[in-house]
N, C-alpha and C positions, 0 to 999 in steps of 0.2 A: 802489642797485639790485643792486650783487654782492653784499650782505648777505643780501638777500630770494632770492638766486639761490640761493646755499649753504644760506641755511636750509631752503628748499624739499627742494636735494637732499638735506640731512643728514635732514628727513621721512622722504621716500623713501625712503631707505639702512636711517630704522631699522624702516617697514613691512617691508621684503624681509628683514630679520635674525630676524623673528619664528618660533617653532616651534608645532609643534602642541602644544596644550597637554594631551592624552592618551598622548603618544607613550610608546611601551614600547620596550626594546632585543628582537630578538627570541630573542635567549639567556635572557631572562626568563620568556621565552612557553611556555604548554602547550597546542599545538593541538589542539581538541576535534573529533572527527570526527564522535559520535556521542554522544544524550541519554535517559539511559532515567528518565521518572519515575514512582515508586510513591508508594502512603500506608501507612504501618505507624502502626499508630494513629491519631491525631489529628495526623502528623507526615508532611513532605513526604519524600518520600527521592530525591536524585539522584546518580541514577550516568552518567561519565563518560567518555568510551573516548578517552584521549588519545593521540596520536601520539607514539610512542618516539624521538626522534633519534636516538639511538645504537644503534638494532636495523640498520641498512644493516652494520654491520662484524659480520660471521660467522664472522671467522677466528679474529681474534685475542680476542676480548669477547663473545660470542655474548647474545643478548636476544632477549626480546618485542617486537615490530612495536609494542604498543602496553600502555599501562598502565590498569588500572580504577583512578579513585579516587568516593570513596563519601562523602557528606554531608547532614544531614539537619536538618530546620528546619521552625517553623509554616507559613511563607512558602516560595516555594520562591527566591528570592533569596540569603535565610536557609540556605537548604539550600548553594547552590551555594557562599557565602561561607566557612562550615564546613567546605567542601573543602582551606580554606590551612593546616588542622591537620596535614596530611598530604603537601600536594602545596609544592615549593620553589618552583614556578613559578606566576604568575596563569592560570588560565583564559583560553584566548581561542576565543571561539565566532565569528567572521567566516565559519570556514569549516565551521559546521556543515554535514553533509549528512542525519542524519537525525534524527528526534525519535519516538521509542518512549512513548506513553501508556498506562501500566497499564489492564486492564478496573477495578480496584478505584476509580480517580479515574477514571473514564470515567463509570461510574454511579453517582456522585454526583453531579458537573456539571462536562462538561471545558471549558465557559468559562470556567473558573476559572486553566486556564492560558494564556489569551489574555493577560491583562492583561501581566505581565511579558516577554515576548517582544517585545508591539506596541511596551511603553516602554521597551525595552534598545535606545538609539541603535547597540550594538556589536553587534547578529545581524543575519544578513541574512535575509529569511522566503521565500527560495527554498527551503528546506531540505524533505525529502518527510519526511511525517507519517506514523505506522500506529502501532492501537492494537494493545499486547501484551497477548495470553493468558497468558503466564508469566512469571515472575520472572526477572530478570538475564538479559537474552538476549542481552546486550551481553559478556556472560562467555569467550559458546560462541566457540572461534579455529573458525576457517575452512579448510579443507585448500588449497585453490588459492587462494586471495583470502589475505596475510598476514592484514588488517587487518579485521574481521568489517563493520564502515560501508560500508567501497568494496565487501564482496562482496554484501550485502544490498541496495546501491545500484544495483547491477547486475542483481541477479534479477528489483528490479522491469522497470529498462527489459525486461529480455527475456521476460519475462511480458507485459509490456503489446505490445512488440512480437509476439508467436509465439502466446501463449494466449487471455490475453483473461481471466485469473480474476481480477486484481488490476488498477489503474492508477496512473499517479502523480500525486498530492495533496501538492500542496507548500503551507507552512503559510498563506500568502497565502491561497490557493483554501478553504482550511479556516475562517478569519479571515471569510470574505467570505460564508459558505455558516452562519456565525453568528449574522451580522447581519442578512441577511435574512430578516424575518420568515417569508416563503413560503416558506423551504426547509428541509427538515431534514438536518442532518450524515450524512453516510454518509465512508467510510475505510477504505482496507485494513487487515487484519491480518496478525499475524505470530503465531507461536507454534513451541515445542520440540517435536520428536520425539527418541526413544530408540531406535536400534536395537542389541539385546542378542543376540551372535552364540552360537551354541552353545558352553559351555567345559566344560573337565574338569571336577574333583569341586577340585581345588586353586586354581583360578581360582576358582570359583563361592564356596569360603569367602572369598579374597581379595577379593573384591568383595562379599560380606553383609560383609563386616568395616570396608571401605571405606565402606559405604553410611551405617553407624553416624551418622557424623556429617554431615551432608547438606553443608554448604560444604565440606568437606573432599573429599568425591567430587565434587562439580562441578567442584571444578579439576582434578581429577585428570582425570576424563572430557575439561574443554576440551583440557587439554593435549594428553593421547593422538588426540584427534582427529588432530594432522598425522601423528601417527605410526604408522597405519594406512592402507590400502584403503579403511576405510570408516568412515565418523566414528561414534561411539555416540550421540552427539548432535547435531543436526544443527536448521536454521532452519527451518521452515517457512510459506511465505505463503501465506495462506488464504481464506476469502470476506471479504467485504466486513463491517466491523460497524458496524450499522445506530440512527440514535440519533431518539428523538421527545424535543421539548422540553430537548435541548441532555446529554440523560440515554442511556448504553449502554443498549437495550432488549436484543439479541439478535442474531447473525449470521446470512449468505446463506451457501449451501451452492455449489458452488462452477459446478454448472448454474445457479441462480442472480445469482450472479455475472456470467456471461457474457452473462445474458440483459439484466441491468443496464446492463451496458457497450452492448452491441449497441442499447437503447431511446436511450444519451444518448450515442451517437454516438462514443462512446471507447475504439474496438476499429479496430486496424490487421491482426491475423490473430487466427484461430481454428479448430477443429476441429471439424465435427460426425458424429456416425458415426452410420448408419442401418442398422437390423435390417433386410437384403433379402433374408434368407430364415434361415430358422429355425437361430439361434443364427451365423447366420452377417452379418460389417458389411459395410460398403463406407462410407471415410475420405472427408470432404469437407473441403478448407482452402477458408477464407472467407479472398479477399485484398482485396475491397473490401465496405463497408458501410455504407449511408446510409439515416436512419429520420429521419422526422416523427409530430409530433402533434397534431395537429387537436379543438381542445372546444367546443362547442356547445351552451352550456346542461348538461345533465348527462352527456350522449355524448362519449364520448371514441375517436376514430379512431386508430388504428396502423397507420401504414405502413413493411414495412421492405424494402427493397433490398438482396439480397444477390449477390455473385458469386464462386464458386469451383470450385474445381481439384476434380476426382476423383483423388487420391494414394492408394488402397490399395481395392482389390476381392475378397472374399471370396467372391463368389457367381459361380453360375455363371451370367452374364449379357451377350450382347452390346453392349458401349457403343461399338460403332461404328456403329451404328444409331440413328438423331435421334429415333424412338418411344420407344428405351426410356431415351436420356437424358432427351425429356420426362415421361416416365411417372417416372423417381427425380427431378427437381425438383417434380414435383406431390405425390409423398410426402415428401418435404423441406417443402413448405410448409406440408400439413395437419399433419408433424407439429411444428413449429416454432407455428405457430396454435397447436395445441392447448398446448405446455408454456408459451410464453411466458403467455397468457390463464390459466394454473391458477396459474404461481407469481405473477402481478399480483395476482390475487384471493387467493390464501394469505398473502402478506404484507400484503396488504392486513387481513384478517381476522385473521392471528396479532397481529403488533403495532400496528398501525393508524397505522403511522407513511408519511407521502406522499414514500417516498422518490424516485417518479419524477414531481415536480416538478411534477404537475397543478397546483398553485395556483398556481404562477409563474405558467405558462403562460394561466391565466384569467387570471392578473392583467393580464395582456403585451397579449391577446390578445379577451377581453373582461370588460372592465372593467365594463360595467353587471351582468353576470352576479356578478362578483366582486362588487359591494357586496351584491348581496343574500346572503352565503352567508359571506363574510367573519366574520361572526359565530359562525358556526356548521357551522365547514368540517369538524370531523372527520364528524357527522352527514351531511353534504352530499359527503365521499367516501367515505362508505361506500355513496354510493348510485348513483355514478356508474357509468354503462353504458361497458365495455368491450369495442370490436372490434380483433382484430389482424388485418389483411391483408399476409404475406410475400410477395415474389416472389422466387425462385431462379433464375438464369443460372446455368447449366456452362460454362465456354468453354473449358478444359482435361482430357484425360482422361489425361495423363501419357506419358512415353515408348513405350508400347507402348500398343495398343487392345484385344489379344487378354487373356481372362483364362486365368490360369498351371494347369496344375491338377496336383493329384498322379499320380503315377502308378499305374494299377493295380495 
């Protein structure tokens, strides 16, 4: 009986002794923050923005926040594997936060980088997606943010929180909006600006001299970013880019955009500014926003609920008077009606892609209508009747009621 006792526990002792069998020391590891893929040629290209350990000491060592390495492959696996020509440490993605997809493998077919992600047991697919308009954008440093990931990572949340032109699409949401047949992929974008400040005549040859060789002046340009006032290069997040059959068609403009968010419910603030007399606005923040959508056979109903602040008055108007706050929400609605109903039917018509979910929604909601149309849905929304009806609550008109006016 003490035989079978001990051997039980010696079992035991040697389950508890066991390690993980992937385990890395993490002085091995190169944490990925950030993934940019392109295609150059018939070949995947992935670029890396890995975390610097050694950039925190400034005194004595001074570094990069973080390192690009660059690898390239049929597969993009292939690609990422290619990276150990270069780099002493493995790749480790757990904590990626972003994923940057070129427009050039967008419009070809960006399921095609589903596959590897969904079967890499080591990412986590929390990570926010956005396709890139330009090359290396992973390159540009960032003047307040060290690490170009964490500051991009941030513009969206405050976009999505303050604006309303972009939201966050993390790659799960993107995976899910694949497979279902009724939906088509929509995704923020990202893309480069330049701004090129006035210089002498001796700057101006130093930079045509510089430009020569094109990699040569983009690093040049990232680096000088922190070490000005104002970056020459700089990120920018943009409309939405919009896909039919899994394929980049074309982008939302950035009204658009907003309008987007506000139909599918994924706007917490935004601005709208209304012409209330000639050449002159009056600022409205949207701090709440609720919309439905009702289909019936070919009719498709829009309801949308909005409530906000009046934060900036240009015109010379009493808004301490409940007439003329109704009379700018009744201009607010008509003119919100009218752009939302023009850009539904332009995109509708430019690309023909059902980026605001009509077919779900028959599918969800009537299903006998959806089998008969199912067949033959692009025909069948291009024919669909659309009403938008806003309603606007003001219930703030800001710290003063009185408008300011210049002096004579």
């Amino acid at each position: 009986m003490k035989k079978k006792i001990k051997l039980i526990i010696s079992i035991f002792i040697i389950f508890t002794l066991t390690g993980c069998y992937d385990y890395r020391e993490i002085n091995d590891l190169a944490i990925v923050g950030a993934t940019e893929i392109n295609k150059i040629d018939d070949n995947y290209q992935v670029t890396v923005q890995a975390i610097n350990p050694q950039a925190p000491d400034k005194t004595t060592n001074p570094q990069a926040p973080f390192v690009i390495y660059t690898g390239t492959g049929k597969t993009i696996q292939e690609a990422y594997r290619s990276i150990t020509l270069t780099s002493s440490r493995f790749l480790y993605s757990n904590h990626l936060q972003l994923l940057i997809i070129n427009e050039k493998v967008a419009k070809e077919d960006i399921s095609s980088i589903i596959d590897y992600y969904v079967r890499n047991p080591g990412i986590r697919t929390e990570f926010y997606i956005l396709i890139g308009k330009d090359d290396n954008i992973l390159s540009i440093t960032t003047p307040i943010d060290e690490i170009p990931s964490a500051s991009i990572k941030e513009s969206i949340e405050n976009n999505y929180k303050y604006y309303g032109v972009t939201s966050r699409v993390t790659f799960s949401e993107f995976v899910d909006m694949n497979l279902n047949p009724n939906l088509e992929i929509v995704l923020p974008s990202i893309e480069l600006t330049k701004d090129i400040p006035t210089k002498d005549k001796d700057e101006q040859k130093d930079e045509k001299s510089n430009e020569e060789n094109d990699e040569s002046s983009q690093d040049e340009t990232s680096n000088k970013n922190t070490e000005s006032t104002e970056a020459k290069s700089k990120y920018l997040l943009s409309g939405y880019a919009i896909f039919k059959d899994s394929h980049l068609i074309g982008y939302l403009n950035n009204e658009e955009s907003i309008h987007y968010n506000i139909l599918n419910n994924n706007i917490k603030n935004t601005i709208i500014t209304y012409e209330c007399d000639k050449n002159k606005y009056l600022a409205i923040e949207v701090i709440d926003s609720n919309s439905s959508i009702k289909i019936k056979n070919n009719n498709v109903e829009i309801t949308i609920n909005l409530e906000g602040n009046i934060n900036e008055v240009h015109c010379n108007i009493d808004i301490k008077k409940s007439e003329n706050i109704s009379k700018i929400s009744k201009e607010i609605e008509k003119k919100l009606n009218k752009e939302i109903t023009d850009n539904i039917l332009n995109i509708r018509t430019t690309y023909k892609s059902d980026i605001f979910k009509f077919k779900d929604i028959i599918y969800k909601h009537d299903y006998n209508y959806y089998q008969k149309i199912k067949n033959n849905y692009d025909e069948a929304y291009q024919n669909l009747n659309i009403s938008v009806k806003t309603n606007v609550n003001l219930i703030e008109k800001g710290n003063i009621l009185e408008v300011i006016h210049e002096k004579n």
